[in-house]
C-alpha positions as CSV (number, residue, x, y, z in Angstrom):
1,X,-5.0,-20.2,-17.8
2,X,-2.0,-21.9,-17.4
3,X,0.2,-23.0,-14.7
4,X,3.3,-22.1,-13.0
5,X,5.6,-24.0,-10.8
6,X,6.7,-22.3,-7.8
7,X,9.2,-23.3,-5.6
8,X,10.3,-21.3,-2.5
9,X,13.3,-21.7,0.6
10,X,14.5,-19.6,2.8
11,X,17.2,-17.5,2.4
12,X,17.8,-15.8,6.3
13,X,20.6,-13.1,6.3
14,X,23.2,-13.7,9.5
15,X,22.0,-11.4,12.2
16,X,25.8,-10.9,13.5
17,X,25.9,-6.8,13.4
18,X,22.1,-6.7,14.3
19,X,20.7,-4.2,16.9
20,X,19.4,-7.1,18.9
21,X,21.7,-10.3,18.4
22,X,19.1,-13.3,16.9
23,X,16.6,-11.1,16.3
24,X,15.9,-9.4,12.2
25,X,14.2,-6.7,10.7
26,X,13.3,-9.0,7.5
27,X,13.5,-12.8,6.6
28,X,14.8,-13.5,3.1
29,X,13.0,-16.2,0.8
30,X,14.7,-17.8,-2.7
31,X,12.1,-19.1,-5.3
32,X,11.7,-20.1,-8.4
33,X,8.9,-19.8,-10.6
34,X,8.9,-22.1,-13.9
35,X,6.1,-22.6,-16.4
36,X,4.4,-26.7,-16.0
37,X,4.2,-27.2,-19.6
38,X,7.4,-27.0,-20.0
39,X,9.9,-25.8,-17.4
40,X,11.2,-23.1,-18.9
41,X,12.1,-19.6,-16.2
42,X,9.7,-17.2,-15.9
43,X,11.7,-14.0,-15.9
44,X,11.0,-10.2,-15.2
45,X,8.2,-10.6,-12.0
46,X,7.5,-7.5,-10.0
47,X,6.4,-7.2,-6.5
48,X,3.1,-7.1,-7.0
49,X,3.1,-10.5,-9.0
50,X,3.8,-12.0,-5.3
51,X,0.7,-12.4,-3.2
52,X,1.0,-14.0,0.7
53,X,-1.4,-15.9,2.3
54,X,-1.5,-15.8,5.9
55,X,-3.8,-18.2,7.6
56,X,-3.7,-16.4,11.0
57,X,-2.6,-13.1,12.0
58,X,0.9,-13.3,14.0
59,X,1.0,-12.4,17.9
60,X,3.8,-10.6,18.7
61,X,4.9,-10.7,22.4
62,X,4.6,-7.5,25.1
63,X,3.0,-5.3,22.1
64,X,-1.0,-4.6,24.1
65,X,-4.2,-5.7,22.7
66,X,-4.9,-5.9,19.0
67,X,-1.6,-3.9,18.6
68,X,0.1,-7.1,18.8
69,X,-1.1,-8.5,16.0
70,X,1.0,-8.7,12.6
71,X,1.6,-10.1,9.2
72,X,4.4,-11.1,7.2
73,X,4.1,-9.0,3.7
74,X,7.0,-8.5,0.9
75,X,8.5,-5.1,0.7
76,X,11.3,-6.1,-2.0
77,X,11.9,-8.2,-5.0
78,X,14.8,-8.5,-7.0
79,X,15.6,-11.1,-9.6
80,X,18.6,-12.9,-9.5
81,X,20.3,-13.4,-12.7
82,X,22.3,-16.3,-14.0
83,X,25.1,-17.0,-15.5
84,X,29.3,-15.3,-15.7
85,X,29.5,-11.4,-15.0
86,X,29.8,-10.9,-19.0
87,X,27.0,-12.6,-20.0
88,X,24.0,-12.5,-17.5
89,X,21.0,-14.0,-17.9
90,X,17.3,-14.1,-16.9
91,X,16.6,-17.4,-14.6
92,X,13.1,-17.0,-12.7
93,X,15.2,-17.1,-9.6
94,X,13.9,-13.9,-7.0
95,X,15.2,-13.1,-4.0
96,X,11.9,-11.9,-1.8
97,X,12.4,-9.4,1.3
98,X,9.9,-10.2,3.5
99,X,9.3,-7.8,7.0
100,X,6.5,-8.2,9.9
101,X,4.1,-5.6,10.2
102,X,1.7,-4.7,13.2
103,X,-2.3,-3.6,12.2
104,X,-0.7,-0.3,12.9
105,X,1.5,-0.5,9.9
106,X,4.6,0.2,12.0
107,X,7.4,-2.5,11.2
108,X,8.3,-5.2,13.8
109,X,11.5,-7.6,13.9
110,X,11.0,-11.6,13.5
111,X,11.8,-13.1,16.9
112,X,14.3,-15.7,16.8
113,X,13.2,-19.2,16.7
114,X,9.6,-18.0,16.0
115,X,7.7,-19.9,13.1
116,X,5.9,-17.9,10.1
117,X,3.5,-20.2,8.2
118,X,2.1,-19.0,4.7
119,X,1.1,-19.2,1.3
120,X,3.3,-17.8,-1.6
121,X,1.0,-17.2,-5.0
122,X,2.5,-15.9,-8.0
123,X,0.5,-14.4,-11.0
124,X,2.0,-13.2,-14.5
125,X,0.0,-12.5,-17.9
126,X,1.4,-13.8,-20.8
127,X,2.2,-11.2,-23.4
128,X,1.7,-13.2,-26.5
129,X,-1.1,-15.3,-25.0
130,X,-3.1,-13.1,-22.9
131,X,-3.7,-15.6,-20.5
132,X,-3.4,-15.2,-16.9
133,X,-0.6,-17.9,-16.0
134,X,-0.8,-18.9,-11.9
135,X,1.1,-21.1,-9.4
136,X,1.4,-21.3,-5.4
137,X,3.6,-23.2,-2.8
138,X,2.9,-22.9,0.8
139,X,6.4,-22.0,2.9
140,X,7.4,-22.8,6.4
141,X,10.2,-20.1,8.1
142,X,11.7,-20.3,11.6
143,X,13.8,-17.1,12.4
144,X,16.8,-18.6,13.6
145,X,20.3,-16.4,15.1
146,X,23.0,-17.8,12.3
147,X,25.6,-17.3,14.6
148,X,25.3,-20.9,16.5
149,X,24.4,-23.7,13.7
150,X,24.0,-27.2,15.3
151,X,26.5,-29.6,13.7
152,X,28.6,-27.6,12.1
153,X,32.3,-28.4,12.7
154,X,31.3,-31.9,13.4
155,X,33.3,-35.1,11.5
């Protein structure tokens, strides 16, 4: 087994246009994942190379009883490429979509200003190898309304 450096900030989309102003539907996170031997991009991960770790179950406020209960889990994953719009390359740069879910399974918005603590493992067999190549970061969000940003404008 060999290991992988992973890396992960967020990446919040403005919530101007948003049903609720400061609240969203999904939280957006920007990692990279790199091989430790030596550095070089892991490109083409899928979804279900991503694993969370949630060390408690969020409570979600004015949802009853254990229907207030949710986790944070990914429902997109798109790799963003590098380099000019002619030559585009693979970078082991992805864009994750993560969204809140209650035990029910229906979807709930992040709450501005709320904090969503997890773990963020990331899995890929190598094809010429075989081995199972693994790395994890732990990642830290606050759902925050983009519209006000303290100290901006400021000299």
């Amino acid at each position: 087994m060999s290991r992988l450096i992973v890396e992960a900030v967020s990446n919040e989309p403005k919530t101007e246009g948003a049903l609720v102003p400061g609240v969203v539907s999904h939280l957006t996170l920007f990692v990279c994942v790199s091989r430790a031997d030596d550095g070089s991009p892991v490109s083409g991960l899928k979804k279900g190379q991503f694993q969370l770790c949630q060390p408690n179950l969020i409570w979600i406020k004015g949802a009853p009883g254990a229907a207030s209960l949710a986790t944070v889990s990914i429902f997109k994953v798109d790799e963003i490429p590098v380099g000019t719009t002619e030559k585009k390359e693979r970078s082991g740069f992805y864009k994750l979509a993560l969204n809140l879910k209650l035990q029910s399974g229906k979807s709930q918005v992040f709450e501005e200003d709320a904090a969503y603590v997890f773990g963020l493992g990331v899995s890929n067999r190598d094809v010429t190898t075989k081995t199972l190549d693994k790395g994890q970061t732990v990642v830290r969000l606050v759902s925050r309304d983009q519209k006000f940003v303290p100290g901006a404008g400021k000299q």
